[in-house]
LUMTI-967582 format. One record per residue (C-alpha): residue in three letters; x, y, z. Coordinates in steps of 0.5 Angstrom, whole numbers, plus 2048, in hexadecimal, padded with zeros to 3 digits. Layout:
<rs>
ALAXYZ;...
</rs>
This chain:
<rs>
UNK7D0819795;UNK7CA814797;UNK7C7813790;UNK7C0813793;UNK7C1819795;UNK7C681B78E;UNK7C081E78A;UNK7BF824791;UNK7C782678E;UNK7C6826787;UNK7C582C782;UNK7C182B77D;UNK7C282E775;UNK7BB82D772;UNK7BB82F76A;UNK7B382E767;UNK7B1834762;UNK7A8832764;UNK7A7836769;UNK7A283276D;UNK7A682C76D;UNK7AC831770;UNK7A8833775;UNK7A582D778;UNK7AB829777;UNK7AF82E77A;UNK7AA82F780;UNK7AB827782;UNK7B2827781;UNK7B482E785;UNK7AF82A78B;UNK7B482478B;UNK7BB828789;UNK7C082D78C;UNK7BF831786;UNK7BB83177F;UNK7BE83577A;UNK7B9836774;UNK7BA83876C;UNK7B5839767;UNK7BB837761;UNK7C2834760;UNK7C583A75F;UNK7C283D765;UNK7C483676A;UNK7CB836768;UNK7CD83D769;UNK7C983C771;UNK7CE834771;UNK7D483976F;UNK7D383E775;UNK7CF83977A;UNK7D2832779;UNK7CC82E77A;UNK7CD82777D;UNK7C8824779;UNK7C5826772;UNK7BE82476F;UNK7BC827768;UNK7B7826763;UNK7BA82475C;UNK7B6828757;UNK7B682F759;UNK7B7836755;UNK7BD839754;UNK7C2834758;UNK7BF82D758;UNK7C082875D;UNK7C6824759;UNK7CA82A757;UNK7C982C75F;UNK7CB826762;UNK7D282575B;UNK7D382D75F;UNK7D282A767;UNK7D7824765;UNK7DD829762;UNK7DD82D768;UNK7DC82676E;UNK7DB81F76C;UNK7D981D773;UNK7D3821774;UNK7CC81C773;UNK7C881E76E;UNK7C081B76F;UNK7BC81D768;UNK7B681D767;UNK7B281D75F;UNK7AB81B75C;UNK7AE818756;UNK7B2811755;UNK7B681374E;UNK7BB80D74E;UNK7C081274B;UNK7C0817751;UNK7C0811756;UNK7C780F753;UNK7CA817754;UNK7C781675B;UNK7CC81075C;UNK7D1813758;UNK7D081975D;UNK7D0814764;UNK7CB816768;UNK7C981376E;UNK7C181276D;UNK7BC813767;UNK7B481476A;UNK7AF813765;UNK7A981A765;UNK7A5819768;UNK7AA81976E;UNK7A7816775;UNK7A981777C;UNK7AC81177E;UNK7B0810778;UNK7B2817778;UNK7B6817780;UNK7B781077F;UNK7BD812779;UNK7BF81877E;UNK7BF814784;UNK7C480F780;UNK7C781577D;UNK7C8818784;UNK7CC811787;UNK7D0811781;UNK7D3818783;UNK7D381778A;UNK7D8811788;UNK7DB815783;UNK7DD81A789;UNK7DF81478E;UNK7E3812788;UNK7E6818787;UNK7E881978E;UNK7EA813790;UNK7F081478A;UNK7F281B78D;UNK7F2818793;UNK7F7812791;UNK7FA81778D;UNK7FB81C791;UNK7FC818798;UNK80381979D;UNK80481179D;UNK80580C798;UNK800808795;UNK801802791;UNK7FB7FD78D;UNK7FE7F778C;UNK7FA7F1788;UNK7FA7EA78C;UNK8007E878A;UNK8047EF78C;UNK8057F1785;UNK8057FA786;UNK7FF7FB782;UNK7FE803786;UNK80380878A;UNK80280F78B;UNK80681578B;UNK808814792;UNK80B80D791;UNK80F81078B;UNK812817790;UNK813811795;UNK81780B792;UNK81A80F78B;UNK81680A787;UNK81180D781;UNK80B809780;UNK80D806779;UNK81380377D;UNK80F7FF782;UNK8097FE77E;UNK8087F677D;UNK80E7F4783;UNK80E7F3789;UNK80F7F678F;UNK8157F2791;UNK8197F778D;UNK8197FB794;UNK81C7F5798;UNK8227F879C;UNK8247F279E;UNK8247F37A5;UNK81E7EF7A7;UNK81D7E87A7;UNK8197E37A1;UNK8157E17A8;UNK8127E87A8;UNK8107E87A1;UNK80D7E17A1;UNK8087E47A8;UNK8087E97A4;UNK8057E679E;UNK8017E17A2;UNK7FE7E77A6;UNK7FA7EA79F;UNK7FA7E479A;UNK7F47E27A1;UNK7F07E879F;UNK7F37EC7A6;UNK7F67F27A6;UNK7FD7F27A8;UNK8017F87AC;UNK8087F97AD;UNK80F7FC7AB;UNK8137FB7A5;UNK81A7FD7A5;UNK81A7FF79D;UNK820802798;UNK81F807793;UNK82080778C;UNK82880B78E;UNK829805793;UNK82780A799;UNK82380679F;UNK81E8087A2;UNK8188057A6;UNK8108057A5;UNK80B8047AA;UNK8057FF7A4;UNK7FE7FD7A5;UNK7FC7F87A1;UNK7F57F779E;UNK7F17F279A;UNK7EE7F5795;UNK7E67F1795;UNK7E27F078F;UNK7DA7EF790;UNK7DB7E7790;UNK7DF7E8796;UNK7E77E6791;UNK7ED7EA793;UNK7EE7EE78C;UNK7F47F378D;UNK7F87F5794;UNK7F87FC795;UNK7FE7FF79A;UNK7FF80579D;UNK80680779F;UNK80980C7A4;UNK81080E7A4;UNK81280E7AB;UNK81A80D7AB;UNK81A8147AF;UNK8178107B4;UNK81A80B7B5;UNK82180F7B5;UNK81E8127BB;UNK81B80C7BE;UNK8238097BD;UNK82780F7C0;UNK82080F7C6;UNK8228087C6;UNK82A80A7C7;UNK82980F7CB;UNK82580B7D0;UNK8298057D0;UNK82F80B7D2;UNK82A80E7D7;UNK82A8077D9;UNK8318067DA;UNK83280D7DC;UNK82D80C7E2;UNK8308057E4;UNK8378087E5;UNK83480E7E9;UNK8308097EE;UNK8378057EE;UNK83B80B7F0;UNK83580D7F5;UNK8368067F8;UNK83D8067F9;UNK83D80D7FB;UNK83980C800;UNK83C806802;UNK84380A802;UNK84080F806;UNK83C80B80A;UNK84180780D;UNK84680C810;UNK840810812;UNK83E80A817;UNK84480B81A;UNK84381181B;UNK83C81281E;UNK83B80A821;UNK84280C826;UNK83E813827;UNK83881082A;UNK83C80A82E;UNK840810831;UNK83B814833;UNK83780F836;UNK83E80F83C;UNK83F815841;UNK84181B83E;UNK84382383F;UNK83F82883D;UNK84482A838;UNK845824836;UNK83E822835;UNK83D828831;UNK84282682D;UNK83F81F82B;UNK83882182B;UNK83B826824;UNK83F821821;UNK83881C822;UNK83482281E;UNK83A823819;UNK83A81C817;UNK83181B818;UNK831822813;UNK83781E80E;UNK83381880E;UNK82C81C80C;UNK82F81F806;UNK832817804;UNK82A815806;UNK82781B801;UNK82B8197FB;UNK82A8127FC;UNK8238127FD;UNK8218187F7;UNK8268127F3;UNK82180D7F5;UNK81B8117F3;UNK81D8137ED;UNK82080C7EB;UNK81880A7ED;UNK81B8057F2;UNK8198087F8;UNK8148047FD;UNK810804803;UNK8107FF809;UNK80A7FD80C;UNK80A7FC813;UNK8067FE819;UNK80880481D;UNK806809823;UNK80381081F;UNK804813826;UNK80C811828;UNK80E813821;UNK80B81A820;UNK80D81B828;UNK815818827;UNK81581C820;UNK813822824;UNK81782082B;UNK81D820826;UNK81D827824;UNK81B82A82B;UNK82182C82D;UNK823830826;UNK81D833827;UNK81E83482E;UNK82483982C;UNK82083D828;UNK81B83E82D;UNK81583B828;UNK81083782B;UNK80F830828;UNK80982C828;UNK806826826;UNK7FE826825;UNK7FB81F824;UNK7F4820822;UNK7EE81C826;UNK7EC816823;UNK7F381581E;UNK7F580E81E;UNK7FA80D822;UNK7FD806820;UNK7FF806818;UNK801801813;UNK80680680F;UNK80E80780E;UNK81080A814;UNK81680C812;UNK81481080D;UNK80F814810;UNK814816815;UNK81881780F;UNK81381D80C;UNK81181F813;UNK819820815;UNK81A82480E;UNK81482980F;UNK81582A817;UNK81D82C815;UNK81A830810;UNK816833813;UNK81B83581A;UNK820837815;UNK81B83C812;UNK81883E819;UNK81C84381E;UNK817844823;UNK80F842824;UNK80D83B824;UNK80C83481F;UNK807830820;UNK80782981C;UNK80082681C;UNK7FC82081A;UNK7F581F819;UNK7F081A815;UNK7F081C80D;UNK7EB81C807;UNK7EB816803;UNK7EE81A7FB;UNK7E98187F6;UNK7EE8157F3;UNK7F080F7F9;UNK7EC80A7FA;UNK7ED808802;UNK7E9802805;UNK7E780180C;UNK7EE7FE80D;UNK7F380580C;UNK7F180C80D;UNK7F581380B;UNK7F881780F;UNK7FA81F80E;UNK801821812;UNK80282A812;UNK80982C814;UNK807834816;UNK80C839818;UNK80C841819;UNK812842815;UNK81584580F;UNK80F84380A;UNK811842804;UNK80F8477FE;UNK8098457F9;UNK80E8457F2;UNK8138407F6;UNK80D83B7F8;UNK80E8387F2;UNK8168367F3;UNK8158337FA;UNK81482C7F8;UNK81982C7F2;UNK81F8277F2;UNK82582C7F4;UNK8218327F6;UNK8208377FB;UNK81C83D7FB;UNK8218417FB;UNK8288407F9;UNK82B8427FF;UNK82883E804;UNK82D837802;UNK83383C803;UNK83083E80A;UNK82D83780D;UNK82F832809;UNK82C82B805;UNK82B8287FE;UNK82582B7FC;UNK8228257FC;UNK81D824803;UNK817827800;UNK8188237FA;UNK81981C7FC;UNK81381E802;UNK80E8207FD;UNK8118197F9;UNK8108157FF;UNK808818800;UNK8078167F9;UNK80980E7FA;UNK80580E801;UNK7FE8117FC;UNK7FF8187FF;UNK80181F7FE;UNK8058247FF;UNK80482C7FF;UNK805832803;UNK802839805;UNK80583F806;UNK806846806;UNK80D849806;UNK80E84C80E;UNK808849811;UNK80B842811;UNK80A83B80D;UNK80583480E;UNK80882F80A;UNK801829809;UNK802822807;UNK7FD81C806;UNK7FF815808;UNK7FB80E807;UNK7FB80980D;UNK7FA80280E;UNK7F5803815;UNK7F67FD81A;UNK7F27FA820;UNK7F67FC825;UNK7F3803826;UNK7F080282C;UNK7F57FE830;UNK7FA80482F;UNK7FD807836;UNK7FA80D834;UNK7F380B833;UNK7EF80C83A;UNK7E880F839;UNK7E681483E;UNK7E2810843;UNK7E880D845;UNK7EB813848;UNK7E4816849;UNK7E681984F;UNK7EC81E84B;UNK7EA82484A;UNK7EF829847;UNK7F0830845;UNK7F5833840;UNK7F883A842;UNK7FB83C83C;UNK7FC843837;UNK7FE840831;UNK7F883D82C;UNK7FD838829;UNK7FF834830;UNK7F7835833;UNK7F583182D;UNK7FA82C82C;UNK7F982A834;UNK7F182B833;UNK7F182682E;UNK7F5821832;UNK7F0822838;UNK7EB821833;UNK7ED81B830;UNK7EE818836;UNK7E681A838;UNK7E981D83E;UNK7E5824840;UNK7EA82B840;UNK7E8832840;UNK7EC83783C;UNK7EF83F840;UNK7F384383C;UNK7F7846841;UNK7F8845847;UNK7F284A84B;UNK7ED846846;UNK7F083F849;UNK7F0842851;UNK7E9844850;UNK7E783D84C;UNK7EB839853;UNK7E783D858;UNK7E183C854;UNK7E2835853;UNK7E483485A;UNK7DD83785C;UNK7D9833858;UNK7DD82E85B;UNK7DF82A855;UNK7E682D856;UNK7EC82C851;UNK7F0826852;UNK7F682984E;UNK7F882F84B;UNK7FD830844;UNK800836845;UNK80483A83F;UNK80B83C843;UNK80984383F;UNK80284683F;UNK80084C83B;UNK7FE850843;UNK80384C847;UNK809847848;UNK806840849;UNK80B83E850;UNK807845852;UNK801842851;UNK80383C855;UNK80584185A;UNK7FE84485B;UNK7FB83C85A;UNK7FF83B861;UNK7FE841863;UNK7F583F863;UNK7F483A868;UNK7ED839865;UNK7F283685D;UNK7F6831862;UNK7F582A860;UNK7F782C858;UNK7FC827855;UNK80082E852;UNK80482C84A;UNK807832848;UNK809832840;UNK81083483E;UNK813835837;UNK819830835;UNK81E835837;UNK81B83683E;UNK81B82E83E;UNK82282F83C;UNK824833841;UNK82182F846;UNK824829844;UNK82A82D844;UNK82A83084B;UNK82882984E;UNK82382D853;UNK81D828855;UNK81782C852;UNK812828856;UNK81482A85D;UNK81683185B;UNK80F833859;UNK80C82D85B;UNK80A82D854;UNK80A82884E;UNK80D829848;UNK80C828840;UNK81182A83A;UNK80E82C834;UNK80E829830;UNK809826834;UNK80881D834;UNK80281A834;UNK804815839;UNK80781A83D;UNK80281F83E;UNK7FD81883F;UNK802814845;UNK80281C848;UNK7FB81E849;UNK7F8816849;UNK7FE81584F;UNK802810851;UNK7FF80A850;UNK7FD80C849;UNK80480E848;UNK80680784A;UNK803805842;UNK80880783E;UNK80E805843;UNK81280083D;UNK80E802838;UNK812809835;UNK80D80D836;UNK81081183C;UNK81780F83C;UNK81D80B839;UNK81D805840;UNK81A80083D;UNK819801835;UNK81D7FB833;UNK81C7F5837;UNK8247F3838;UNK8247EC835;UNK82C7E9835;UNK82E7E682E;UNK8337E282B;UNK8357E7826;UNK83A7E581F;UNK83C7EC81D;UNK8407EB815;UNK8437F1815;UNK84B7F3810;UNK84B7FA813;UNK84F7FA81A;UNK84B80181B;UNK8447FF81A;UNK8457F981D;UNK8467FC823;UNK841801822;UNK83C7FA821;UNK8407F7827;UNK83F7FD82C;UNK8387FD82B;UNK8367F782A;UNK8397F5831;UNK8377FB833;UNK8307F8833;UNK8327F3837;UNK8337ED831;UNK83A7E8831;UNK83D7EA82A;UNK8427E6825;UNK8457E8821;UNK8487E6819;UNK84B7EB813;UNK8487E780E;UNK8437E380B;UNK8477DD80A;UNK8487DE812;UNK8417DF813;UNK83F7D8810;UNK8447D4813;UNK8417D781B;UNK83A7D681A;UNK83C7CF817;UNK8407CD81F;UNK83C7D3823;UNK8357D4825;UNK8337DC824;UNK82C7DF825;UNK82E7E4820;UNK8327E681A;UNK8337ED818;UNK8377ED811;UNK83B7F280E;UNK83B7F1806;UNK8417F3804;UNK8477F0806;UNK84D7EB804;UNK84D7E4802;UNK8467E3803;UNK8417E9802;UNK83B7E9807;UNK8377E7800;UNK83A7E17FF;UNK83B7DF807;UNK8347DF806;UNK8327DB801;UNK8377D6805;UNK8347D680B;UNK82D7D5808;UNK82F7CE805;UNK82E7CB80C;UNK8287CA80D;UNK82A7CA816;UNK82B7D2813;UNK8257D3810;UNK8217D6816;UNK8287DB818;UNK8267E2818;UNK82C7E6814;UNK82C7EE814;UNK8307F080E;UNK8347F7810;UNK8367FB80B;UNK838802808;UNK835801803;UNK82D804802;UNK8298047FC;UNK8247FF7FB;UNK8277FB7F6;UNK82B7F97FD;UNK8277F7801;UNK8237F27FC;UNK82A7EF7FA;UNK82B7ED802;UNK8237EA802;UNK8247E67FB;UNK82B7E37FF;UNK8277E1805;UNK8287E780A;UNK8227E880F;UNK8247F0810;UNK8277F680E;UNK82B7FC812;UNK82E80180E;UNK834804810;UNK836809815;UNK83180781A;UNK82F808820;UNK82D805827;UNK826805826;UNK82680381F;UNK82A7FC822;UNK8267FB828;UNK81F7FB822;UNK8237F681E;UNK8257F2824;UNK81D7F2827;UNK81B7EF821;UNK81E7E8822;UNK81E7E6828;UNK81E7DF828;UNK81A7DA82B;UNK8207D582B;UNK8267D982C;UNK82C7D682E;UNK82D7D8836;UNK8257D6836;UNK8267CE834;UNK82B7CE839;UNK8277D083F;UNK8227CB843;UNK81D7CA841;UNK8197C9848;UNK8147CF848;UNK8147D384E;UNK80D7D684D;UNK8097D1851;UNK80E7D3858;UNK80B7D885D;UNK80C7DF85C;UNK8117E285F;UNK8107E9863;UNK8167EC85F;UNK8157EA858;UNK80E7E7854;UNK8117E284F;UNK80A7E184C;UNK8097E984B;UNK80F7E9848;UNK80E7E3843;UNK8077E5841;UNK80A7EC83F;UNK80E7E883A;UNK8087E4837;UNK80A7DE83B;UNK8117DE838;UNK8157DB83D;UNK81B7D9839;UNK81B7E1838;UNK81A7E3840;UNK8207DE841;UNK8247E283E;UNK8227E883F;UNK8237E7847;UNK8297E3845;UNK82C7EA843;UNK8287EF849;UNK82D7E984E;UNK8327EB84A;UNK8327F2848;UNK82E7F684E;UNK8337F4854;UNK8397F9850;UNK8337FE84F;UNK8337FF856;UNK83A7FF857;UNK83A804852;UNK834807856;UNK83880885C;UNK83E80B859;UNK83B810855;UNK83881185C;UNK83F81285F;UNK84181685A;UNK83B81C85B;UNK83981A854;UNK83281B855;UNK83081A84C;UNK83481484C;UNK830812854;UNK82A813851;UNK82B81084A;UNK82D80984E;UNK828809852;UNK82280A84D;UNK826804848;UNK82680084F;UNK81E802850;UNK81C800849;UNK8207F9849;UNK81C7F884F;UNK8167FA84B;UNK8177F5846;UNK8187EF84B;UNK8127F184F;UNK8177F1856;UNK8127F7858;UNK8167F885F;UNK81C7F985C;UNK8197FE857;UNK81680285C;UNK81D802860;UNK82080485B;UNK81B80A859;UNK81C80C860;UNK82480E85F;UNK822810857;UNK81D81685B;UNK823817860;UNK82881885A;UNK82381D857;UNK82382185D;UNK82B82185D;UNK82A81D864;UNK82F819862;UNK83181886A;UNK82981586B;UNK82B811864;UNK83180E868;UNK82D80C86E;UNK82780986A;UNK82C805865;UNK82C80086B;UNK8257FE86A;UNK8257FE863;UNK82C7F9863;UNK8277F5869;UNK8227F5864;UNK8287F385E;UNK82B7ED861;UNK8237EA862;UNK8217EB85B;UNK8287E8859;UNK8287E185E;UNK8207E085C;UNK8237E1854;UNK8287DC855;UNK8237D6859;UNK81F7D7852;UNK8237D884D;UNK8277D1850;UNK8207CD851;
</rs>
């Protein structure tokens, strides 16, 4: 209570038998105080202090019936403590003495003045505020839950309260006057006590655990804070503790800390069974998926092929299952991250796609990718990762969808407010839509839960872990994305997620960036009934800046042609769906042909996968039976451009992947040392790797693989990890000790996939990692990233340059090295290998032809043509798309003849190589 305010708190008994007095007094006081309580004599003031308890008293001494002195002897019976303020015209020593004896607080001599009167009553009202503090402070020590002990400066116990007593066992008289050093355990150190004591003997409060034992020999620990206890001359006077019991803690915190330390090991046990099982799958697993694409990369029947096409699938499904449980170990072991690396947006969502268009095919669902104008085309991210969440939810969405379509679309996305994005990344939002099933609103929550599904029946139906959603959902996460979905139960699903991307200046330089005055002339227009392909084909055309026209069927796109013919400004090309809601789409182009007044029109006609299947099936030559072009859903972007931009156009993305495989990978030979104990993987590797054109050897162990590298020159090591005397770990280690070996890439090969692998290959040395069972592809990638400027075969090539010698007619040497960055070394190997290899790929050529094989006639041709592509021997290209064309058409008579101009062609291209190769 604030004491100058105290009086506003107070209740007032005032005894005076003079009427006058009384009420004056009283008014003065009932101003300043809470309540005035008046009586006219003794008797009357002790029956209202006896029903009213009064805060303070102020009485007349000489009053009727009941004096002041006799009331004030009464008021000290019934409360000792109450304040007693009295007031009296006369000054006999004898009734002085009784006031004294009677202990009252103030004596004011009649007449009373004012500022007398409330001083006394202000000290009054501070002494009572005290006394209340006082009193709450001691119920508060009295009765608190932890224990409070008031030392002297010496330690000596001068206080504890009732807690300390419950706690240890001790009463008070027992500890009075001792130190608290009758607590020790024993368990702590005469250091921590010496801190202890230095800590508060400095005037500064110390906090922290004490492990104590009690009166009966039991331990317990308590949590102390420590104060000093500060006189108003600034002197450390007594030290006050306040102590917790907290052994139920610290049990718990011990048996966390076991538990933990179990969880811990229990963890670690379960990533080393992981990883050897991995290891321990993976291996045979290599040699049963590495010889699969070997074999079906030879001549096979159909039966045969199928054959091997469903032991490839087995296996890729098996391998898939091993990757869900891996990668969810990963991530809930928070060791999974993510490559930074720049990457083609458009080939990854159109090979992912491209993928699956055969399994959508068969279910007659129309798949599209749909690239929305103005996304990035060129990102910094993790690939392999995307392609990892867009391949789960396009599988998903197949395996849930019987009939309809799927469309996986990309677009720019907003900026969450919890993301900061600076003018080097962007978020981008991918959806994944399906006319299926659809999933139940109750269900909704499950989807993405580790081993769970919406219904129960679905594993047993289709198969998996239960863990693709999961570990998708995860994978957004770490790239500062989201995952969720839409649905509704018959009507289909779109599964969203947001991703955040490094942008790179390469934009504009991408093959499929052109703006629309560069192909101003092209006017296109797109007759199709289906929204989703009509806006998936509008948006590339706009993206491109290209001018289009829309009909939703076939009457609208005859009369949009005749118009547009009148105008004069007729249609350049024409994508037709093969299925319109009026008419068929080749009956279209029959009433195209049919109208003299549409001829000059390029004809596309758009076919669903199976119809692209069945057309590659049938080997007929669509172009010359409706002398049309032909897109497959799901439409490519490179594709669909070369088509309506034509064949000079077309000619851009020859090499580049965009259109076909001839010319992905430039096919540079190398010195190759493969470590490898395993004899099936071995020749897995072998068969590859040669099979890429390479020179392999080959050791079983590391101890091996040291001693080779020592007398053998090699352009690359691929490094199994494990295997005998030597693992590929230590042979590592070994061969970094020479400086002359530093710069020597090596690739670890392993079956083992957890992240902690491919750090443990990095720390030893290694340049690169590839897991087992891979593929092909995986190993041309790898390859591609160290081609080196100084290998072996290039030291032993001359050094005269021949760029300075005229062109010939048949080959642009200079063309060609500009299209390696000047690269010379690397132009001589790969010409070294275009010698070597391309005279059997004709003999190849013609007995194919002999044989009637007109795939593998065709096949050879196309590899003949694309080599030629790459040395820049521009007349042998165009010889050997001749005889491709002819193989085609199954002519395989007008390809034998016109074989005798491409060998004529062959055998210049080959006697200018030997003349610049030997210069």
């Amino acid at each position: 209570m604030n004491v100058v305010n105290a009086l506003k708190q107070i209740k007032i008994l005032y005894v005076e038998d003079e009427e006058t007095i009384r009420s004056k007094l009283g008014h003065m006081l009932t101003r300043q105080c809470r309540e005035v309580l008046l009586a006219e004599n003794g008797e009357t003031g002790l029956d209202i202090f006896k029903t009213n308890k009064p805060d303070i008293v102020i009485t007349d001494i000489d009053m009727p019936v009941m004096d002041g002195l006799e009331l004030v002897s009464n008021i000290r019976k019934l409360n000792s403590n109450t304040p007693i303020l009295v007031t009296t015209a006369f000054t006999e020593t004898s009734k002085l003495i009784k006031l004294i004896q009677l202990k009252i607080d103030f004596y004011i001599q009649k007449p009373v003045k004012s500022d007398e009167l409330f001083s006394a009553l202000q000290k009054s009202a501070s002494y009572l505020i005290q006394e209340e503090q006082v009193r709450k402070l001691s119920q508060a020590v009295e009765q608190s839950p932890v224990s409070v002990v008031i030392t002297d400066t010496n330690g000596k116990i001068e206080y504890v309260n009732p807690k300390f007593t419950q706690a240890t066992g001790y009463e008070y008289n027992e500890v009075f006057g001792k130190n608290p050093r009758i607590l020790k355990s024993g368990k702590q150190s005469k250091v921590f006590y010496k801190e202890f004591w230095e800590t508060i003997k400095s005037g500064k409060e110390w906090k922290g655990e004490f492990h104590n034992k009690k009166k009966n020999g039991e331990l317990f620990w308590e949590f102390a804070t420590i104060s000093p206890l500060i006189d108003d001359n600034g002197s450390v006077t007594h030290f006050i503790a306040l102590k917790e019991d907290i052994t139920v803690r610290k049990e718990m915190e011990d048996n966390l800390k076991k538990a933990k330390e179990e969880a811990e090991a229990a963890n670690k046990a379960k990533s080393s069974f992981l990883a050897a099982m991995s290891h321990e799958i993976r291996t045979p697993m290599n040699g049963i998926i590495g010889p699969t694409e070997l074999v079906l990369r030879t001549e096979l029947n159909d039966s045969q092929r199928e054959y091997i096409e469903m032991t490839k699938v087995s296996a890729n499904t098996l391998l898939t299952i091993i990757n869900d449980i891996l990668d969810f170990s990963k991530i809930e072991a928070g060791k999974m991250e993510l490559e930074e690396a720049e990457f083609d947006l458009i080939y990854t969502l159109e090979d992912v796609c491209d993928a699956f268009a055969v399994t959508a095919g068969k279910k007659e669902i129309d798949l599209y990718s749909h690239i929305k104008p103005s996304t990035p085309v060129m990102v910094i991210g993790d690939q392999v990762r995307l392609r990892q969440i867009l391949t789960n939810l396009i599988g998903n969405a197949i395996k849930f969808t019987n009939s309809g379509e799927i469309v996986v679309s990309m677009e720019n996305a907003e900026q969450p407010d919890n993301q900061l994005a600076d003018n080097g990344s962007c978020f981008l939002r991918f959806s994944v839509s399906d006319t299926g099933a659809g999933i139940a609103e109750d269900k909704l929550g499950k989807i993405f839960e580790s081993f769970s599904q919406a219904d129960s029946t679905i594993t047993r139906k289709f198969g998996g872990t239960g863990l693709g959603l999961t570990i998708s959902k995860q994978l957004t996460h770490l790239m500062n994305g989201r995952m969720w979905v839409e649905s509704e139960e018959g009507l289909g699903s779109t599964f969203h997620f947001t991703a955040q991307m490094g942008l790179t200046t390469k934009n504009n330089e991408h093959p499929l960036f052109i703006k629309g005055s560069e192909l101003s002339d092209s006017n296109v227009l797109i007759v199709d009934s289906k929204s989703t392909s009509m806006s998936v084909l509008s948006d590339m055309m706009a993206g491109w800046g290209l001018c289009y026209s829309q009909a939703r069927d076939g009457k609208e796109g005859l009369r949009k042609m005749i118009e547009a013919n009148r105008r004069g400004n007729a249609f350049t090309d024409i994508l037709i769906s093969s299925r319109l809601s009026d008419m068929d789409g080749f009956d279209f182009i029959s009433k195209v042909r049919a109208n003299p007044q549409l001829a000059g029109s390029k004809l596309v006609v758009l076919l669903s996968s199976k119809e692209g299947q069945e057309l590659l099936r049938s080997q007929q030559n669509f172009k010359d039976r409706y002398e049309a072009e032909h897109l497959t859903k799901p439409f490519k972007r490179a594709k669909v451009l070369s088509i309506i931009a034509g064949e000079k156009l077309g000619e851009m993305f020859a090499g580049n992947g965009m259109d076909d495989e001839a010319g992905k990978y430039l096919h540079t030979p190398l010195r190759i040392l493969l470590a490898e104990d395993n004899p099936v993987n071995q020749a897995v590797a072998v068969g590859m790797l040669e099979g890429l054109g390479h020179r392999m050897t080959t050791v079983e162990n590391g101890r091996e693989a040291v001693e080779r590298i020592k007398s053998e020159a090699f352009d690359l090591v691929f490094m199994d990890i494990e295997m005998p005397e030597m693992n590929g770990i230590e042979s590592t280690q070994q061969i970094r000790k020479s400086e002359e070996f530093k710069e020597l890439p090596i690739v670890a090969m392993t079956a083992h996939a957890m992240s902690s692998d491919r750090e443990r290959c990095l720390e030893a040395g290694m340049n690169d990692f590839i897991s087992k069972p891979f593929k092909i592809n995986e190993l041309t990638d790898i390859i591609s990233k160290y081609i080196p400027s100084n290998a072996s075969e290039a030291e032993q090539s001359s050094t005269h340059s021949p760029e300075n010698r005229e062109n010939t007619r048949s080959l642009d040497w200079r063309e060609a090295l500009d299209g390696l960055g000047g690269n010379e070394q690397l132009l001589r190997r790969i010409a070294t290998v275009f010698y070597d290899d391309i005279p059997l790929q004709f003999e190849k050529l013609k007995a194919a032809i002999q044989k009637n094989d007109q795939h593998l006639a065709r096949r050879q041709a196309h590899s003949i043509k694309g080599a030629s592509s790459n040395m820049r021997a521009a007349r042998l290209k165009e010889a050997a798309l001749q005889v491709e064309k002819s193989a085609e058409k199954n002519d395989l008579e007008e390809a034998s003849r016109l074989c005798a101009n491409l060998e004529q062609e062959l055998n210049i291209v080959l006697q200018e190589l030997k003349e610049l190769l030997n210069s």
